[in-house]
Phi, psi and omega in degrees: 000306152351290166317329154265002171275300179297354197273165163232133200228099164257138154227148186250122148230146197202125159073029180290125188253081188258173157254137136010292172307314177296326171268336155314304167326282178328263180336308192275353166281319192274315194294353153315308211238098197258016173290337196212142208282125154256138163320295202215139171212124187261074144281017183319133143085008174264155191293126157279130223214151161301345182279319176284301170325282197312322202295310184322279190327303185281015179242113180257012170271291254286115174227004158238135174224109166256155203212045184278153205002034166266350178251149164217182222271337185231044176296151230254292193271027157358272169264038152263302193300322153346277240287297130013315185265323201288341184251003183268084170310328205281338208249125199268322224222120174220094160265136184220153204185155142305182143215182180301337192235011145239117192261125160266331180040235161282008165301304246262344181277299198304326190310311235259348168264349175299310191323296196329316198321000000 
């Protein structure tokens, strides 16, 4: 038991090209995996989805998360991933970034009053 207080578990998935289906499958692996506490999770360039939300909110080891060009102003779940972070006690570190073909723009303030809540 020891062994899983101390362990620190990252996973990196970055630019993953799934069906719909491949990422239920993901989301149900990770939201699952309760062996070993994950930490840090790298997601830059993935689509946001309700299955990462969900995941954010139910992780009480999660204390870093990067998102780099997953988010723009007119991403579908916005504000439930706000909602997602604001319920996620645990997470000290959120990088988050644009890109040349996702603009955050003015989204980017209500995200930052959602964290607040």
């Amino acid at each position: 038991n020891s062994y899983k207080t101390q362990s620190i578990f990252t996973l990196s998935v970055i630019n993953c090209k799934q069906s719909e289906s491949q990422w239920e499958i993901f989301y149900s692996f990770i939201e699952n995996f309760d062996c070993i506490p994950l930490k840090k999770l790298i997601f830059d360039k993935n689509p946001i989805q309700e299955g990462i939300c969900n995941f954010i909110k139910n992780s009480p080891c999660l204390k870093t998360l990067s998102l780099r060009g997953c988010l723009s102003y007119d991403t579908p779940f916005l504000q439930k991933f706000g909602l997602a972070l604001s319920q996620n006690k645990s997470l000290l570190q959120l990088f988050i970034s644009g890109e040349s073909n996702k603009y955050l723009s003015q989204s980017l303030k209500p995200l930052i009053e959602d964290i607040k809540k």
